[in-house]
C-alpha positions, 0 to 999 in steps of 0.5 A, a space after each residue: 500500500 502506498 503511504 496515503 490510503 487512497 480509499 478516503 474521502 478528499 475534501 476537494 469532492 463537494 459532491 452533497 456538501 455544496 448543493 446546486 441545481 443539477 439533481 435534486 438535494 436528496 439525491 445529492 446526499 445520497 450519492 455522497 452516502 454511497 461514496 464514503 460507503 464505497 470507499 469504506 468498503 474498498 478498504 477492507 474487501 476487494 470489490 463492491 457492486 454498485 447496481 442502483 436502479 437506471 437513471 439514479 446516478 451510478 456514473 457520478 458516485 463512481 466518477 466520484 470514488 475514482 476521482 478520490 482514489 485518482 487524486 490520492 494513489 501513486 500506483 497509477 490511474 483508475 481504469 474506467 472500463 465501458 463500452 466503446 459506444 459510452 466512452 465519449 459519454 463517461 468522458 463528458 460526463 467527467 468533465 460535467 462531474 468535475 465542474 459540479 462538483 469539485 473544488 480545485 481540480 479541473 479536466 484536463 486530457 492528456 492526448 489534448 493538454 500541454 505540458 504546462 495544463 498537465 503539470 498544474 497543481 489543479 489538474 485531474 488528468 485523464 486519458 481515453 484509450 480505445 486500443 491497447 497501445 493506447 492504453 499502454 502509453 497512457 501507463 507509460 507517462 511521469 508520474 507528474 504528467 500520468 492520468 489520474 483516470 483512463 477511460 478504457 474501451 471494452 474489448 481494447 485488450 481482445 481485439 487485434 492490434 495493429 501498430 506500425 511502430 509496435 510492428 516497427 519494434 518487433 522488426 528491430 528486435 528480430 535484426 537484433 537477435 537473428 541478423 548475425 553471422 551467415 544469417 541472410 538477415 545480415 543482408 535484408 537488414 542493411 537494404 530493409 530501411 529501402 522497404 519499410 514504408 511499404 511494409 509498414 504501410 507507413 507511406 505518410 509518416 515517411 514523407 513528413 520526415 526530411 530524411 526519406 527512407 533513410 528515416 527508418 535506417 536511423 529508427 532501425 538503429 536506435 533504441 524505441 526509447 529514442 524514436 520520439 525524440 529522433 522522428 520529431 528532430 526530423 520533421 518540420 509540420 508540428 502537427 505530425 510530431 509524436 505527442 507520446 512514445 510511440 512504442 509502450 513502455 511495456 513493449 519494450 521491457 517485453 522485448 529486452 527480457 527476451 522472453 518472446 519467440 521471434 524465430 517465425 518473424 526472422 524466417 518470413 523477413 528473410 523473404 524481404 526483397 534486396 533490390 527493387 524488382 517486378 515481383 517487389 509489391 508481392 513480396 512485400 505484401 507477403 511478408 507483411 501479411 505473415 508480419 501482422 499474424 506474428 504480431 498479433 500472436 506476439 502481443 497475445 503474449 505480450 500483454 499477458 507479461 506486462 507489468 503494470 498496477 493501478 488502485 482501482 477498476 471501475 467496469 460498467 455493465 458488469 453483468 456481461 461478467 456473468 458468463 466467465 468464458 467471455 472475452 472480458 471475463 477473461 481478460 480479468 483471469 490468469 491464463 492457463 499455462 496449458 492453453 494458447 492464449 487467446 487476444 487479451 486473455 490475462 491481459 488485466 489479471 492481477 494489475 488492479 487493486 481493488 475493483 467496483 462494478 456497475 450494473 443496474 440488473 444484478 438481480 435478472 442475473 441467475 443467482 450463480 451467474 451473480 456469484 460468478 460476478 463477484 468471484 472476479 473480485 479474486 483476480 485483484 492484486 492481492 498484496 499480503 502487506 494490505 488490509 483487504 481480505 485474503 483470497 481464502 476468506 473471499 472465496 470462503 465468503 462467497 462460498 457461504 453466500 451462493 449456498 445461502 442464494 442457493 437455499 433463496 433461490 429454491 424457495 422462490 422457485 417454490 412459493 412461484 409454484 405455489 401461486 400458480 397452484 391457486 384456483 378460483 376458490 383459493 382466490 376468486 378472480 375479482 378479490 384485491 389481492 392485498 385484501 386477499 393476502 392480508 386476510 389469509 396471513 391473518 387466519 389460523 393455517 387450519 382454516 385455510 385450504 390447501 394450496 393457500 396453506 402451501 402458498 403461506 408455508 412457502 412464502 414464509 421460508 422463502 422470506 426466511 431464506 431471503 433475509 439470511 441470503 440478503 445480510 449475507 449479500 448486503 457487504 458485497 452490493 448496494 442497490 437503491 431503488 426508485 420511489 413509487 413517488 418523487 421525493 417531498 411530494 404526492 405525485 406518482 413518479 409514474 402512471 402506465 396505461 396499458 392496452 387500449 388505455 393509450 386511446 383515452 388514458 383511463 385505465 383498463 385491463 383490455 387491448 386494442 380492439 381490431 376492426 372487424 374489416 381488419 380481423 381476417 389476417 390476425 385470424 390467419 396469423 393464430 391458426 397457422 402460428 408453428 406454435 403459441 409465442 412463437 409466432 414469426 409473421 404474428 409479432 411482426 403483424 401485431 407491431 405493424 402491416 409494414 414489418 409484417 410485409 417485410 417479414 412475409 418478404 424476407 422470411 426472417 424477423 425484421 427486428 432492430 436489435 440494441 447494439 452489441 446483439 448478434 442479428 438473428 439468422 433467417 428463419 428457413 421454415 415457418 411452417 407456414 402453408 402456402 395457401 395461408 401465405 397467400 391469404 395474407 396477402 389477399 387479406 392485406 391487398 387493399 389495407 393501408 399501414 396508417 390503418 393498423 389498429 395499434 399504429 392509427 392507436 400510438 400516431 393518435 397518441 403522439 399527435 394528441 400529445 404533440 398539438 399539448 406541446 409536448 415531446 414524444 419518445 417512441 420504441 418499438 422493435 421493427 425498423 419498417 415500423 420505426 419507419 412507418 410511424 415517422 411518415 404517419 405521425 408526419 401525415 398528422 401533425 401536418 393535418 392537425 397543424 391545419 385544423 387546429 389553425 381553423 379551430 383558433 380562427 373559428 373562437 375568434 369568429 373567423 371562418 372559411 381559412 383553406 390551407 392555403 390561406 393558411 400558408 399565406 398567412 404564416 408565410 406573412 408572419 415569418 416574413 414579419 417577425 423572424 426573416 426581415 431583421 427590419 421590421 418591428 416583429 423581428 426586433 420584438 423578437 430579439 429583443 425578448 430572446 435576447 433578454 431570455 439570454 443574456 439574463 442567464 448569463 449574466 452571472 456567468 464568468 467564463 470564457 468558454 461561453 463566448 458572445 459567438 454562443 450567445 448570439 447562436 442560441 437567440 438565432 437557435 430559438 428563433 429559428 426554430 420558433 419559425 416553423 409553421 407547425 409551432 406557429 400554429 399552437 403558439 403564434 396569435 395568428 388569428 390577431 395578427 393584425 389586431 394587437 402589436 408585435 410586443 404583445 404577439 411576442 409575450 403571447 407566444 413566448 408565455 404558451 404553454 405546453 399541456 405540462 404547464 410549461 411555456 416557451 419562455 420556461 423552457 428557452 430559461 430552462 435550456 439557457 439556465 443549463 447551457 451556462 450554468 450545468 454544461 461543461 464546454 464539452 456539453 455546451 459545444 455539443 448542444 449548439 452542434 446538434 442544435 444547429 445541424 437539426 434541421 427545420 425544414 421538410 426532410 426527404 426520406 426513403 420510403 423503403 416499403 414502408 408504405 402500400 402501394 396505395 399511399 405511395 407512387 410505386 415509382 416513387 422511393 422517397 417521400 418528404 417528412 416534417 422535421 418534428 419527427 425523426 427516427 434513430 435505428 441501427 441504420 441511424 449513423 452513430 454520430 446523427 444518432 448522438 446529435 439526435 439524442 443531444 437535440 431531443 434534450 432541447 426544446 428544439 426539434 425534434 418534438 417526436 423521436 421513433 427509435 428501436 433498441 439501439 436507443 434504449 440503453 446508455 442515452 439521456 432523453 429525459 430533459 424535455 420529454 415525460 411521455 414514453 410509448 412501447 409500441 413494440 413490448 418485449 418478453 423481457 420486462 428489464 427492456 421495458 424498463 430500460 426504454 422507460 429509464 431514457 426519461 426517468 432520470 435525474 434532473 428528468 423534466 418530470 421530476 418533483 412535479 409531474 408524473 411520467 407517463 408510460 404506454 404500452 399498447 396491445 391488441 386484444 386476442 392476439 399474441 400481442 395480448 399475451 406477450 402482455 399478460 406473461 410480461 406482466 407476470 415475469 416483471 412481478 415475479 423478477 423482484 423475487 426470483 433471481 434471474 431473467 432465464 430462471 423466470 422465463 422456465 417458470 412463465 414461458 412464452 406459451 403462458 395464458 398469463 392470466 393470473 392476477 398480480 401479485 400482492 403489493 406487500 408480499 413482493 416488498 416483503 421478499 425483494 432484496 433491500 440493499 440501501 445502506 
């Protein structure tokens, strides 16, 4: 252990100390809580899972136990492991952390920073590494200038690496080793420096050196210590000069041991060409390629022997730990000796001292894949002369813990059971089943019938066994869990509205009624199902007559998986006949997209809730539905915005508008009061925004927000307040020419939104958090998205998402109104960021349909409180997943409003029941360990018809693990 234990609160963390308008003050306390709590505990045990429920702020109390143990250990940077595709928010998150809630330090990246930044007293450095040489630099720099914190991509330490000066060294070292006596090395090496660029692909970084080929005769000739001093000497651009060693320290100690078997390496270069000749370019090309491979098992090994230490990994998604033979399992375990190494195995085993874990789903785990977890916490470096546990005591405590989860786990399974054993007598159908388990709790057993007996007897060991597994459990995971209502409040956090609810939000336990013109292909669909839940054609039909014509055509699921899942194979045999196949089609023939029961539901929906002003996010599984319901919900707000332009002139006596009298007449006010910079309108206008604005900033002393910003966010506002579709809800367009530009300003600016929330609110809201809870990170990437977001129609390919009837067949694109857009795993990832960005605006787009690839690691909370699942899923842990993007902290809904959530289905078909066995897994999830568990004891095929569950008997049995 270093001098200073590194495992204790800094006085510089203000996080709970110093409240601020960020995230509620209760929230604030309680991640300070769980950081002392967490450091605590990593003083005396390996690891802590921190697993709080989505959206409660597990990124910051890491961020700050990191930022304690960073600051204070000499060992080396915290390593922040998470998936490529949240690197880039953890960074941004850091520097939002840092400017919160630290007093005295400040980001600085030490890929971007200059010596002096990185030298300052003020300074957290930090690093990215999305390779392993990356990586392996950062681990090389001076202590005075090392990270405090890296940020590691999942998967750097397995994938292939490859790097022309690594590929560079290991030549080198082979000529060192081999190019002796008769050796035809001897003669390749005195003529290689003619051929490295080639062979290194390395053409550029030759021709930014004044000394040509000759370049890589001096590198050949020097110490890999020595190339960054060398290279730079010799180039004149600045820009290409090595910021860092090029070569990792590691790399180069591995290559002085000796220890690695260049043999292979030193017969493929003794192909290398002498001279220059016709076959030149094959040869080279061979031995490169043979070079790559030797380079690739090389680095196998390599980063099996580095040595290296840091005080403390923090790995997100940690249940991917689960299986222990995946990649990042085994990245963290010393290889076998027996086995040949696979890319990055051990390549982190033993370097870490202590380990914490984040993940939100540590209870859809199995019991022993979550004991599997944790056991990982014996792949620390275990030091005898240090107070954590012995690896003995450790495995000897969760030895003790997976036989208590074990006992836990089988009087779950068997309380489960027994609830399914009640019948109508045990427990009639139209009983409250709180009333119902109060009662049987409170009769003597011998008045009670058999199975209710069996369901108490059960349900009392299983409570037994649950309180001796959870205290056993309690040192190795905290778990907060969301309050049914906000803090301080009586407002429901949120309200569901199921089936056929989504039409009039008034609760019912029915779907969505199909029409009876439309019923002969839901019909089809259940007779010729191969069997119940597993419906190929059925899904896809119940989500939307577009992903059924997709599936029908392409014989295979259409779904858009969430990234990281392997796409589905085609389905080969649905076991369909022809005859039922062909009367789909008939039945279908002449039925638009826009009529499909549960897509004309959710458009209604969107657009209802659209013309109250609010944001909309929609899920669903089928990128053709995703599609579909871009163009629909487009179709209606542009009818909506129409009528709801003739109904404001209807109150105001005035009748006759058309729409293109409509037209004409917005047209008149973008000219008035946003295009011509002249008129009273415009500088009405201005001057309001300007106010919004500069009133913000007026406190605010800091050069990242320059007057550039300033001015863009009044043009950002303006702009967007331009588009037609918010004129029509906002602008007095009926008095346009009855009252003055100041008043029709106020008027709209002071509109508000079916949450109480006018335009002035939130233009104040955004502004207030642009300059006063952004980081200049942030602040850049909202202006970015806010700017590139465009306003005006945007043209789209139809894709076959509409019927030959409501489109031109000839046609393949059609025009959509920019309010509402679509992210799917076609969305480029950097659009898909900007959309997110612009979503948390009250900028377009009001409505976001997206499919999985949104639904894990993305903030949409901001200005949006209505989420529809258009899609359900057999897994509610999706559900709630897509529902956390909007409840979060510093949500637009909390303290105030409740979240609203949607999940329609169609009454009698098989979206009725993936429903209803849904349901039943989601209650029965809080009690029995393990999605795959829950899945054997509520199939697919399930009638899940049962009611739920009392509300106390699951408190009773889920784990409580608060501190």
């Amino acid at each position: 252990m270093s001098a200073v234990d590194p495992f204790q609160l800094i006085s510089s963390l203000v996080l709970g100390c110093k409240q601020n308008a960020h995230i509620p003050a209760s929230d604030q306390d309680r991640q300070r809580r769980e950081t002392i709590e967490i450091l605590r505990r990593l003083s005396i045990q390996p690891g802590v899972v921190l697993a709080d429920e989505v959206g409660m702020g597990k990124t910051f109390v890491a961020l700050a136990v990191g930022y304690c143990v960073g600051l204070q250990s000499k060992r080396g940077p915290v390593v922040v492991m998470a998936p490529p595709n949240l690197i880039d928010k953890w960074e941004n998150d850091l520097k939002t952390f840092c400017e919160l809630y630290v007093d005295g330090h400040k980001p600085v990246d030490c890929n971007q920073g200059t010596p002096k930044e990185l030298r300052a007293t003020n300074a957290f450095r930090y690093g990215v590494a999305r390779t392993s040489v990356d990586f392996l630099k950062l681990l090389d720099d001076p202590a005075r200038t090392r990270s405090h914190m890296v940020f590691l991509a999942q998967g750097a330490m397995a994938r292939r690496q490859s790097d022309k000066w690594v590929r560079l060294a290991l030549v080198r070292e082979t000529f060192r080793r081999h190019a002796r006596g008769r050796s035809p090395l001897v003669q390749v090496r005195k003529v290689a420096h003619r051929f490295m660029a080639e062979l290194l692909q390395a053409l550029g970084t030759q021709s930014a050196s004044s000394w040509g080929e000759d370049l890589w005769y001096s590198l050949l000739s020097t110490d890999p210590k020595e190339w960054k001093e060398l290279f730079n000497g010799n180039v004149a651009n600045e820009k290409r000069h090595l910021k860092d060693d090029p070569v990792p320290n590691a790399v180069v100690k591995a290559l002085e041991r000796g220890k690695l078997d260049l043999r292979s390496l030193a017969k493929s270069l003794e192909q290398m060409p002498l001279r220059a000749s016709s076959n030149l370019t094959a040869r080279i090309t061979a031995v490169r390629h043979e070079l790559k491979n030797i380079e690739d098992n090389t680095w196998r090994v390599l980063l099996a022997q580095a040595s290296w230490r840091s005080p403390l990994l923090i790995l997100d998604e940690a249940h991917h730990l689960k299986n222990p033979s995946t990649s990042l399992a085994r990245q963290l375990q010393s290889p076998d000796s027996d086995q040949d190494l696979r890319s990055g195995e051990g390549a982190l085993s033993g370097s870490f001292d202590r380990m914490l874990f984040l993940t939100a789903t540590p209870f859809q785990l199995g019991h022993q894949e979550l004991i599997r977890v944790l056991r990982r916490f014996g792949d620390i470096h275990f030091d005898k002369r240090s107070e954590v546990m012995s690896p003995e005591i450790l495995h000897q405590k969760l030895d003790i813990l997976e036989h208590s989860l074990t006992e836990s786990q089988r009087a779950a399974i068997q309380l489960q059971k027994s609830w399914q054993r009640l019948g109508p007598t045990d427990m009639p159908p139209d009983a409250d089943p709180n009333h119902w388990w109060l009662a049987i709790q409170s009769q003597d057993l011998e008045s009670l019938s058999p199975r209710q007996r069996s369901l108490r007897e059960s349900f009392e060991k299983c409570l037994n066994s649950r309180v001796k597994a959870q205290e056993q459990l309690r040192p190795w995971l905290i778990r907060y869990n969301k309050t049914d209502d906000w803090a301080n409040v009586t407002v429901k956090r949120r309200i569901r509205f199921c089936g056929a609810a989504i039409t009039d939000d008034q609760e019912c336990d029915e779907g969505l009624a199909v029409p009876s013109e439309q019923l002969l292909p839901f019909f089809l669909a259940a007779r010729s199902a191969a069997s119940p839940g597993k419906e190929l054609l059925g899904e896809a039909l119940c989500s939307s007559y577009e992903a059924f014509r997709h599936t029908r055509e392409h014989n295979q699921h259409g779904r858009d998986e969430e990234e990281g899942v392997e796409p589905k194979p085609p389905v080969n045999d649905t076991t369909h006949s022809a005859w039922y196949l062909k009367e789909f089609d008939n039945a279908l023939l002449a039925t638009t997209g826009a009529a499909h029961p549960k897509i004309a539901a959710t458009v209604q929906r969107v657009v209802d809730l659209w013309e109250q002003g609010e944001k909309v996010l929609v899920f669903a599984f089928y990128r053709q539905t995703v599609r579909a319901l871009r163009l629909h919900v487009s179709r209606e707000v542009e009818k909506r915005s129409y009528a709801l332009a003739r109904r404001r002139f209807a109150a105001a006596g005035q009748t006759g508008e058309t729409n293109q009298t409509i037209d004409e007449l917005v047209s008149r006010i973008q000219r008035t009061y946003f295009d011509d910079a002249k008129t009273i309108g415009r500088r009405a206008l201005d001057e309001a925004l300007s106010q919004i604005v500069d009133t913000k900033f007026e406190h605010v002393h800091s050069m990242a927000i320059s007057a550039s910003d300033r001015d863009g966010l009044v043009e950002i506002m303006r702009r967007f307040m331009r588009v037609a579709t918010t004129l029509v809800r906002a602008f007095p367009i009926h008095q346009l020419d009855t009252i003055s530009p100041q008043q029709a300003v106020k008027i709209m600016l002071n509109h508000e939104d079916g949450s109480k929330f006018s335009w002035l609110r939130k233009f104040e809201g955004f502004v207030d958090f642009f300059a006063h809870r952004c980081s200049t990170a942030e602040r850049a990437g909202f202006l970015d998205a806010a700017q590139r977001t465009s306003t005006g129609a945007i043209r789209i390919k139809i894709d076959g998402a509409l019927s030959a009837d409501e489109a031109d067949e000839k046609d393949e694109f059609t025009m959509t109104l920019a309010n509402v857009q679509e992210a799917t795993g076609l969305t480029d990832r950097d659009q898909r960021t900007r959309l997110m960005r612009a979503f948390n605006t009250p900028f377009f787009p009001d409505i976001l349909v997206c499919s999985e690839v949104m639904g894990e690691g993305v903030d949409l909370h901001r200005y949006c409180r209505y989420v529809i699942h258009h899609d359900l899923a057999w897994n509610p842990s999706q559900i709630e997943q897509r529902t956390g993007r909007v409840d979060r902290l510093g949500c637009k809904a909390e303290n105030r409003h409740s979240i609203h959530v949607y999940l329609p289905y169609l009454s009698g078909a098989s979206d009725e029941r993936q429903f209803r066995v849904m349901r039943d897994r989601e209650q029965w999830f809080r009690i029995v360990m393990g999605q795959d568990e829950v899945t054997k004891l509520i199939p697919n095929d399930d009638a899940g018809c049962r009611p739920n569950l009392p509300q106390e008997f699951v408190e009773q049995l889920s784990f409580s693990l608060e501190i």
